[in-house]
C-alpha positions in Angstrom: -33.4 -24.2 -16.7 -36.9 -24.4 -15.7 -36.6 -28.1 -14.3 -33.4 -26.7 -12.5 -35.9 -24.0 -11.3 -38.8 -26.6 -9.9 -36.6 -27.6 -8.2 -34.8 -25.3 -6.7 -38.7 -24.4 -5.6 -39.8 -27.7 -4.5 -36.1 -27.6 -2.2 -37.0 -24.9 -0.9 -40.0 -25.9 0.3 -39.3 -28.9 1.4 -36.3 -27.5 4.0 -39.3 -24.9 4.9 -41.1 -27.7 5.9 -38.5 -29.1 8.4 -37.8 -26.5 10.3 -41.2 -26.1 10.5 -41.2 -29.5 12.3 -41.1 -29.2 15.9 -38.9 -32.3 16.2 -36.4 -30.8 14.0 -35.8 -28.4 17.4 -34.8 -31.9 19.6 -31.3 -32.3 17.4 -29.7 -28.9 17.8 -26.8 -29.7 14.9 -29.1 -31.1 12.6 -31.2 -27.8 12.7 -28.4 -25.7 12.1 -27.6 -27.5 9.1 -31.0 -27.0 8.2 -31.5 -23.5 8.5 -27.8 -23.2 6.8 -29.0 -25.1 3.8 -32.7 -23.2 3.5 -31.0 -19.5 3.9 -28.1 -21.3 1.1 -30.9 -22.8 -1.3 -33.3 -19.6 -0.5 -30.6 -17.0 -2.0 -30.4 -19.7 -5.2 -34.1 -19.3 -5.8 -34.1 -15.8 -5.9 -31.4 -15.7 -8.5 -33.5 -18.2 -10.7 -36.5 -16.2 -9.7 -34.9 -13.1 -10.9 -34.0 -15.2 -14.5 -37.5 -16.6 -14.9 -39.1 -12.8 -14.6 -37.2 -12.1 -17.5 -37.7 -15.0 -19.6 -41.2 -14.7 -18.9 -41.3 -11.0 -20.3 -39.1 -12.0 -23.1 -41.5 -14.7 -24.3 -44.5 -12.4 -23.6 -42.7 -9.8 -26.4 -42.4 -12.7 -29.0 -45.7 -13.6 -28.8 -46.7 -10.1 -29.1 -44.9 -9.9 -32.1 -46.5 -12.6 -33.6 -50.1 -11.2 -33.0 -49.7 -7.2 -33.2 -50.2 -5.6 -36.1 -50.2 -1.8 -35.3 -47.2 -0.7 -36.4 -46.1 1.6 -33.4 -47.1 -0.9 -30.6 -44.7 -3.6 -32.6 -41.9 -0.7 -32.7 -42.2 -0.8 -28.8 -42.3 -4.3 -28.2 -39.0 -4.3 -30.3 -37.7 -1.6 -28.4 -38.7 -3.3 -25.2 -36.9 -6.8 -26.4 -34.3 -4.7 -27.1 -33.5 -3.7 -23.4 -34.5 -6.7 -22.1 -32.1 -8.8 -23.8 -28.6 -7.8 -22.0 -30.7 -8.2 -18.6 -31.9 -11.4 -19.6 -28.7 -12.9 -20.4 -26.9 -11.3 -17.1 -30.0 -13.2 -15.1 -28.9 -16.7 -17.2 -25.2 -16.6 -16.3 -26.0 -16.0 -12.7 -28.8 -18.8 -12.6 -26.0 -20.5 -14.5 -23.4 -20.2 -11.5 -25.7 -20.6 -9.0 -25.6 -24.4 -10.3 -22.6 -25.1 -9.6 -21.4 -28.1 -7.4 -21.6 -26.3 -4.0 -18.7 -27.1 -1.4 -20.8 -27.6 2.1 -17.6 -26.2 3.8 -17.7 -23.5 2.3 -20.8 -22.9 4.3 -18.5 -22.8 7.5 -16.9 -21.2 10.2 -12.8 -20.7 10.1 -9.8 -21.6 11.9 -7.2 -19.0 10.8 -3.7 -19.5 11.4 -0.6 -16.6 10.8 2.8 -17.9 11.1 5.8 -15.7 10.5 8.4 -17.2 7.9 11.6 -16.2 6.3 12.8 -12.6 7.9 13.3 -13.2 11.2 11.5 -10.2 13.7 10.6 -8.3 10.3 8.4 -11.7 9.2 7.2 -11.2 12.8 5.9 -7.5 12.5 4.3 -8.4 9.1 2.8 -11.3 10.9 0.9 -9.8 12.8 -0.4 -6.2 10.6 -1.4 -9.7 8.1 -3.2 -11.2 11.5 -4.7 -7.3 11.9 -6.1 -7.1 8.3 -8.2 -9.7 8.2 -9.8 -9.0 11.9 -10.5 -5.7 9.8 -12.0 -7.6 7.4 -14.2 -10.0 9.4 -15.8 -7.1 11.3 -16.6 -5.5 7.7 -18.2 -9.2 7.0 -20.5 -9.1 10.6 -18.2 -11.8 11.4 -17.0 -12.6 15.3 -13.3 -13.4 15.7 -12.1 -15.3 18.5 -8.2 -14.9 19.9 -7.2 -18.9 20.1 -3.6 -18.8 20.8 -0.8 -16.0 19.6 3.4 -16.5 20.4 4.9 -13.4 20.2 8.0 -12.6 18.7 11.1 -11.3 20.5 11.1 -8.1 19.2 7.3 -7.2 18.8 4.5 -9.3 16.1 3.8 -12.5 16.2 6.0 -15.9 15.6 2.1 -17.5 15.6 -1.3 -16.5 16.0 -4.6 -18.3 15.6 -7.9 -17.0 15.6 -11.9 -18.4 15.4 -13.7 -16.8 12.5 -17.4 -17.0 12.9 -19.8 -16.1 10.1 -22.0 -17.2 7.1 -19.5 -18.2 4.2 -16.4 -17.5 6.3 -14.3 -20.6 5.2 -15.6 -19.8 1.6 -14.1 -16.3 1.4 -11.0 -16.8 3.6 -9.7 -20.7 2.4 -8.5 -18.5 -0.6 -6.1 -16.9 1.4 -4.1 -19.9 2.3 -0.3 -20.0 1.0 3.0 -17.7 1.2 2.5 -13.9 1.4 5.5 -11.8 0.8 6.2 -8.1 2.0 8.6 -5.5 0.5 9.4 -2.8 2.6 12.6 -1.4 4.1 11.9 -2.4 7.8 12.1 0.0 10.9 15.5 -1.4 12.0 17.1 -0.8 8.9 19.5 1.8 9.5 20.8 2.0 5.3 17.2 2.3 4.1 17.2 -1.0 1.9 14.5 -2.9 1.1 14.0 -6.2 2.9 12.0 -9.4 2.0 9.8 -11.4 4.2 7.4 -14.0 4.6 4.4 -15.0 6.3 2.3 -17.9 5.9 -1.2 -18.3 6.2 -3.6 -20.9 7.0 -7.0 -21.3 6.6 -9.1 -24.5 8.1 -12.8 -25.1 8.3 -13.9 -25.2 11.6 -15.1 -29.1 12.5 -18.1 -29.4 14.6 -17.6 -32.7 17.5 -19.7 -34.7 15.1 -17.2 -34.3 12.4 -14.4 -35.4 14.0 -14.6 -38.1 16.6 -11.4 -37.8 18.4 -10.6 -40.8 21.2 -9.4 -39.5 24.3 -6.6 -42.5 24.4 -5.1 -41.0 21.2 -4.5 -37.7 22.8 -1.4 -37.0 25.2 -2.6 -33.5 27.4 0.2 -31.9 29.1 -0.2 -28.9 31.0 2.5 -25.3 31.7 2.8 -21.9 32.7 1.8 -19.7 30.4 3.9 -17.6 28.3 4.1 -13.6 27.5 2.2 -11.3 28.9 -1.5 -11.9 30.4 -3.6 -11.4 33.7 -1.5 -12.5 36.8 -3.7 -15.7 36.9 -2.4 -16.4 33.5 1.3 -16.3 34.4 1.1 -18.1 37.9 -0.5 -21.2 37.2 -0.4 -24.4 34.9 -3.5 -23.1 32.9 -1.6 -23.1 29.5 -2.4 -26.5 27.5 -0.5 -28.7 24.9 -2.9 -31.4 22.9 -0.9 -34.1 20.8 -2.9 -36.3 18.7 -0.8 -39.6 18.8 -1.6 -41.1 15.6 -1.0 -38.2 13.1 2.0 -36.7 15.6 -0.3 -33.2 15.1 0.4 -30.6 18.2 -1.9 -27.9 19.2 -1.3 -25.8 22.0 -3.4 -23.2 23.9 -2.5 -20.6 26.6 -5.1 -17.5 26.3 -7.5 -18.6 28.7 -6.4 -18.1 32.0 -9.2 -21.6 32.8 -7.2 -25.1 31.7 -10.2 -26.0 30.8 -11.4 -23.5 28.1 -7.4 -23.5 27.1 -8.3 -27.4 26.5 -11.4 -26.7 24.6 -10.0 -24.4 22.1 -6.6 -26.7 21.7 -9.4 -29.6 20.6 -11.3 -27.1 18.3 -8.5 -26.2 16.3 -7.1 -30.2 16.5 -10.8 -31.1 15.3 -10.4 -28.6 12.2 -6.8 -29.6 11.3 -7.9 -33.5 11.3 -11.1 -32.4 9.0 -8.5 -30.8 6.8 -6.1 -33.5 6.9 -9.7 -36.0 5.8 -10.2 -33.3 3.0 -7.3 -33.1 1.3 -7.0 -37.0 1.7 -10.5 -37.5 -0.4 -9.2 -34.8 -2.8 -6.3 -36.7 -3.9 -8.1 -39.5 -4.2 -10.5 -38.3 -6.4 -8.1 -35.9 -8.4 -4.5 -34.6 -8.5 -6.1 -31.0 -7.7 -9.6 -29.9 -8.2 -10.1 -27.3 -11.2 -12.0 -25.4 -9.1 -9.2 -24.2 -7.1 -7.1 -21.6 -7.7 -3.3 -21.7 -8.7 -2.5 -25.3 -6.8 -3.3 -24.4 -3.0 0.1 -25.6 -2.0 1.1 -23.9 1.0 4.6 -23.2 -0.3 4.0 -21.6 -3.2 3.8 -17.6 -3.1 0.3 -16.3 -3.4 0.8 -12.6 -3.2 3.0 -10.1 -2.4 2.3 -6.9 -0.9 4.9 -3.5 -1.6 5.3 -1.3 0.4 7.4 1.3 -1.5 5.4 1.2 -4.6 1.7 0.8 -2.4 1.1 -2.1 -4.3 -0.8 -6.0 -4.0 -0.1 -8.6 -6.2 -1.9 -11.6 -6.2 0.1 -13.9 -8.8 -2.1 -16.4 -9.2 -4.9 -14.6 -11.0 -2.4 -11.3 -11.9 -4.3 -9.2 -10.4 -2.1 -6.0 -9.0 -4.3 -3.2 -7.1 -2.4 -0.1 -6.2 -3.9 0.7 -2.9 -1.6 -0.9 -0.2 -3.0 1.0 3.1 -7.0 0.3 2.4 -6.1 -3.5 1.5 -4.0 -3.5 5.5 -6.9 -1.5 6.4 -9.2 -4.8 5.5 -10.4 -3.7 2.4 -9.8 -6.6 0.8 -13.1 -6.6 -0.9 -11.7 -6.2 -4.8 -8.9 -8.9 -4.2 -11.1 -11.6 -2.5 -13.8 -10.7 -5.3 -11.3 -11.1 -7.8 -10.5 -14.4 -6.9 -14.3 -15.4 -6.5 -14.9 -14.7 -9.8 -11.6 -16.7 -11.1 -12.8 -19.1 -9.5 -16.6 -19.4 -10.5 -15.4 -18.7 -13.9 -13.0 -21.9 -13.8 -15.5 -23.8 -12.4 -18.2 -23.4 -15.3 -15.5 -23.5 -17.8 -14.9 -27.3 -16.2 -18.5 -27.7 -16.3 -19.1 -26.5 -19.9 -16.2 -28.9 -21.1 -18.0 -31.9 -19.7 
């Protein structure tokens, strides 16, 4: 641990150095990356910085041991040990953690996508208190959100909506949420009072920058319409609203929130740009293995990550069986002790891979 601590130091020190580097200021991307990487690697080294304190005390004590011989100051050093040692060995499984393999997209901003599912306007209505929950839970993050496209149902929610999430570790702590969620509640229009079933799914994508998708402008078909639903008068009178097909992959992306073409056509590309960095993920990923360990449950988009109840106020996330009983803060965006939850499944898989290596 103390050559994984040299050089976490000597990393450190090294990104310090570059952004130091006036010439590191002429490549814009690069020196986000940069500064990314030295806040990433800086929070590391205070985690090993925080282990090596203790260590350091700990062997201080044994040597003490060896040397003391009044009685009373060896019955302090003992008692000293004594509380060090559970402190110690919290500060060695989170230097421990810290080591693991670190996803760079994790590191990025999101591309979050709400569809409605099974259930008709009811699928719809969840839809969107789903989309409103985690806009809850991005502005308890300090994260910005960003309205990309929304379809709205016939009767009220969404059929679609997409959104930018911008923030440190936003991809990281929403791709979790990617899969089938399921509500049970007796929905307004039910005139017998019986409880309904509906789904929604949920999509989470890293956002691509330009340099990490090249997309060629002859492999894209752009058609232009009137916008849809409700909006400014601008929005509804002219062919601002635009669809992007990527002709190789067949994949559509469509845009009509801007009232401008052109930002409609810019955010279409952004979200194309993700969903091709997620289709060049998940290709490399099988390549390499039929599902990384690290992941939890199997990340297939069909399968039925949690359910929320409305009767009972309950959450259950089924693939780590966790069940909270506090429905309205979780829609309220306190999703804090679900998402945590699943971190910590997660790490904990992760160095149980590592430690069977």
């Amino acid at each position: 641990m103390i050559e994984n601590l040299r050089s976490l130091r000597e990393a450190y020190r090294e990104l310090g150095d570059q952004l130091s580097n006036p010439a590191s200021l002429n490549d814009r991307e690069n020196y986000r990356m940069l500064t990314r990487e030295h806040s990433r690697v800086g929070k590391q080294l205070k985690v090993a910085e925080r282990w090596f304190h203790y260590h350091e005390q700990e062997a201080n004590n044994r040597a003490l041991l060896k040397s003391e011989k009044d009685p009373e100051v060896l019955e302090l050093i003992r008692e000293d040990l004594a509380a060090l040692e559970p402190k110690l060995e919290e500060a060695a499984a989170a230097f421990e953690e810290i080591l693991l393999p670190h996803d760079p997209n994790d590191d990025r901003d999101a591309i979050l996508e709400v569809r409605a599912g099974t259930g008709g306007d009811e699928a719809a209505l969840f839809a969107e208190e789903l989309a409103r929950m985690y806009l809850r839970y991005a502005e308890r993050q300090g994260w910005k959100t960003e309205l990309i496209d929304a379809t709205e149902g016939t009767q009220g929610g969404y059929k679609e909506v997409i959104y930018g999430v911008k923030g440190e570790g936003a991809f990281g702590m929403l791709r979790w949420e990617s899969g089938v969620h399921r509500v049970q509640r007796v929905p307004a229009t039910e005139a017998q009072g019986r409880i309904h079933t509906s789904a929604v799914t949920v999509a989470v994508l890293p956002e691509a920058e330009e340099v990490d998708v090249q997309i060629n402008e002859s492999e894209l078909r752009i058609d232009v319409f009137r916008a849809s639903g409700p909006g400014g008068q601008s929005v509804n009178t002219t062919d601002s609203a635009v669809r992007v097909t990527h002709l190789p992959t067949g994949l559509v992306v469509q845009c009509q929130d801007e009232k401008s073409q052109h930002k409609n056509k810019a955010k279409a590309l952004q979200v194309l740009r993700s969903r091709l960095l997620e289709h060049a993920i998940a290709e490399q990923d099988a390549k390499i293995a039929a599902e990384r360990k690290s992941q939890v449950g199997t990340g297939d988009r069909s399968a039925k990550i949690r359910t929320y109840n409305f009767p009972q106020s309950r959450v259950t996330d089924h693939r780590i069986g966790l069940t909270v009983h506090n429905l309205d803060a979780v829609m309220a965006g306190e999703l804090d002790d679900v998402v945590d939850a699943i971190q910590a499944y997660r790490r904990e898989e992760a160095l149980a891979a590592t430690r069977g290596k």
